[in-house]
C-alpha positions in Angstrom: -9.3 -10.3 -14.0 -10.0 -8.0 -10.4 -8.1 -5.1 -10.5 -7.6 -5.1 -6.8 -7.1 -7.7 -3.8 -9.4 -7.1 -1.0 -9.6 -8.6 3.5 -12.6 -7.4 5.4 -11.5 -7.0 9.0 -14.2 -6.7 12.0 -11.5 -4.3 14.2 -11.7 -0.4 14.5 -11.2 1.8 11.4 -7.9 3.4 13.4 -6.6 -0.3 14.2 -7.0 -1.6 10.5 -5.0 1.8 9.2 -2.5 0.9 11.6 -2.2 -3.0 11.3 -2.1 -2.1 7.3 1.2 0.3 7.6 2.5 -2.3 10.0 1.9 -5.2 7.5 3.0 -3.3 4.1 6.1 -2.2 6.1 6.8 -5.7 6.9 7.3 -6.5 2.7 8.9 -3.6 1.8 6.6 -0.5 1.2 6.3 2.8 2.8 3.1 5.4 2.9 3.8 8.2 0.9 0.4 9.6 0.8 -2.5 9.1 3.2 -5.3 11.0 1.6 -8.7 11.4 4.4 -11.1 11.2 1.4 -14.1 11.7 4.2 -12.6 14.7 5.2 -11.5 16.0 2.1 -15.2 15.7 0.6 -16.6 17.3 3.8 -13.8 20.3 4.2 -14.0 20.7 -0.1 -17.7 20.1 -1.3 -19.7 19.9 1.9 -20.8 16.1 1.7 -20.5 13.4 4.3 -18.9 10.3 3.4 -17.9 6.8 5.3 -14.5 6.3 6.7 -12.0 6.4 3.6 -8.7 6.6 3.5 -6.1 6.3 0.1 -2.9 5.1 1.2 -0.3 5.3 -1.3 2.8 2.8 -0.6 5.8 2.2 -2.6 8.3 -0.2 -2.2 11.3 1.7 -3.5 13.7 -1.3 -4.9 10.4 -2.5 -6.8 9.4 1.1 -8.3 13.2 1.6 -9.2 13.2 -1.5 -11.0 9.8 -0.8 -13.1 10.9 3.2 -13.7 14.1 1.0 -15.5 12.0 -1.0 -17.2 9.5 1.7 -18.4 10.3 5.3 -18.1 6.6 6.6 -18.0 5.2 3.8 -15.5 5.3 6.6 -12.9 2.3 7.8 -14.0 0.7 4.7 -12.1 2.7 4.7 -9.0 2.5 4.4 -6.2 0.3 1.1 -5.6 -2.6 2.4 -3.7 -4.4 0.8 -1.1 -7.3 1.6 0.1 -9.2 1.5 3.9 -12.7 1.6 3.9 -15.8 1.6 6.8 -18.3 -0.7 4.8 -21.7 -2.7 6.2 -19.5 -5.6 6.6 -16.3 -4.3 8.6 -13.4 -2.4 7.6 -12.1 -3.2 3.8 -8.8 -3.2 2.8 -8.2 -3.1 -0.5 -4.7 -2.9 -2.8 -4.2 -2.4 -6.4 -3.6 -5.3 -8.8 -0.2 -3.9 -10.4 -0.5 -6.7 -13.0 -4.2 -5.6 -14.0 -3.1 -2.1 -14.0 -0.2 -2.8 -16.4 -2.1 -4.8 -19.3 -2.4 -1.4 -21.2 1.6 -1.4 -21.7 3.0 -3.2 -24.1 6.2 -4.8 -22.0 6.4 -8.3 -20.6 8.9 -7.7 -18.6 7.3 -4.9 -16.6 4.0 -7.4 -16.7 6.2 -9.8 -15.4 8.0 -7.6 -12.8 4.2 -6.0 -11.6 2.8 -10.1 -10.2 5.9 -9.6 -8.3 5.0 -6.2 -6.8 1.3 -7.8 -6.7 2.4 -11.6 -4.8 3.9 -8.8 -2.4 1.1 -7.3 -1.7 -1.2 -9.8 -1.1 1.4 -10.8 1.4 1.0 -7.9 3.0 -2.9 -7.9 3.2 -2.5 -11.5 4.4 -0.4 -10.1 7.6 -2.9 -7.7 8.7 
């Protein structure tokens, strides 16, 4: 099993982040974080990196229904997704809730996580 769902995309790196948003807004989630990794690792350690951004999105009625379900899944929210400059265009790339969840013991929450992870291959199918 991947632990993540990826789209290669031959656009700008500014026009993939911004058809991503558009497309994880259309099923439900918001960006809570939008972590520049090539600009953290150049302003914190002095090393050059591609394009690389962390986009952390959370679809609020899904993330209340897994913190019901299991009061410490927090600790693996929110479902990050990932934008990347490689050789072959820009990557987009989002979590696998479902893989990311085998280490807790709760079917229901497995269950519940392919939901959240149907939705987000949904998403990277409408960028």
């Amino acid at each position: 099993m991947t632990y993540y769902n990826a789209r290669t995309f031959q656009d700008s790196f500014e026009t993939v982040i911004e058809r991503t948003r558009a497309a994880l807004q259309k099923h439900g989630f918001g960006v809570l974080t939008d972590i520049d990794v090539q600009a953290t690792l150049k302003t914190k350690i002095g090393q050059d990196f591609r394009p690389y951004r962390i986009l952390g999105a959370c679809n609020p009625t899904m993330a209340h229904e897994a913190l019901k379900l299991e009061p410490h899944v927090g600790v693996m929210l929110p479902c990050n997704v990932i934008v990347q400059q490689t050789d072959a265009g820009v990557e987009v790339a989002a979590i696998d809730p479902a893989a990311s969840m085998m280490s807790i013991d709760n079917p229901v929450l497995q269950q519940h996580a392919t939901a959240v992870g149907q939705a987000l291959s949904e998403a990277l199918a409408d960028i």
